[in-house]
N, C-alpha and C positions, 0 to 999 in steps of 0.2 A: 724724699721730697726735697731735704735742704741740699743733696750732691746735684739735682736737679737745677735748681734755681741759682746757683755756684756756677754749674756747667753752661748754664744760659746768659749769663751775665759776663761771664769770658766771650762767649762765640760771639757776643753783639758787639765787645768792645772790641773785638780781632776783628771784626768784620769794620768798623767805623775806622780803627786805625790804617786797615788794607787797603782802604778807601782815601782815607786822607792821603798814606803813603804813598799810592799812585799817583793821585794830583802833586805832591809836593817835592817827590824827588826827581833828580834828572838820568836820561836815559841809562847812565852807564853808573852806577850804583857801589860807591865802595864798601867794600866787606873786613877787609881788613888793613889796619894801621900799622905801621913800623912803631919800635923802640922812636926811632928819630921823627916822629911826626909823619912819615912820608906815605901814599897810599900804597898795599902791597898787592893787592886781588882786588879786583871788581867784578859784577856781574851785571845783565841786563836787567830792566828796572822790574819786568812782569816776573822772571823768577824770583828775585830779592820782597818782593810783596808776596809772592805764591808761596816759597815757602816757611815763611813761621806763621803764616795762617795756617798752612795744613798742619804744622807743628800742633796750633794750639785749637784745630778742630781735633787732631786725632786724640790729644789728652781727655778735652770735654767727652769725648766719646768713650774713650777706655775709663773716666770717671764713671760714667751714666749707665753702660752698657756691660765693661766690664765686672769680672768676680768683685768682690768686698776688701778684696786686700789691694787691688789695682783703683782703689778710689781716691787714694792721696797721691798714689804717683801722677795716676792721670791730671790731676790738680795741678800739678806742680808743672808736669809738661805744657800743661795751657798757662799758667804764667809766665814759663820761661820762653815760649813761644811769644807772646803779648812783651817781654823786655827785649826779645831781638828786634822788634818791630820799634822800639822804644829808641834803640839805643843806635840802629840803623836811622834811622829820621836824626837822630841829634846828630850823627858822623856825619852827615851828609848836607846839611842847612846852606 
């Protein structure tokens, strides 16, 4: 019950940030930073929101659904799914 209510509490904040994340970013979405400041890869704004939600539903899922020993990794995949989301919004302001 508690990987339950862990794993539901992830999927609404991945889903509120995916949400924000599409209003708040602009079309072409940087991915990655140089050493020197500079942008180095971009992607369009629907993949860069697409995927570390599917990142942090498929953790919530392999928490809930999968074996007993796949219950902390899946955990862990939905939050590190939830700080790309985090960390992408703050690169990109």
């Amino acid at each position: 019950m508690k990987t339950k209510t862990i794993a539901g509490i992830l999927s609404i904040a991945a889903a509120g940030l995916a949400i924000y994340s599409y209003m708040a970013l602009p079309q072409t979405v940087a991915v990655q930073i140089g050493v020197d400041g500079e942008v180095t890869n971009t992607m369009p704004k629907l993949f860069a929101v697409a995927l570390p939600w599917v990142i942090t539903i498929g953790g919530c899922g392999a928490a809930v659904f999968g074996k007993k020993e796949s219950t902390v990794k899946g955990i862990v995949l939905a939050v590190v799914g939830i700080g790309i989301m985090i960390v992408t919004i703050l690169f990109n302001r």
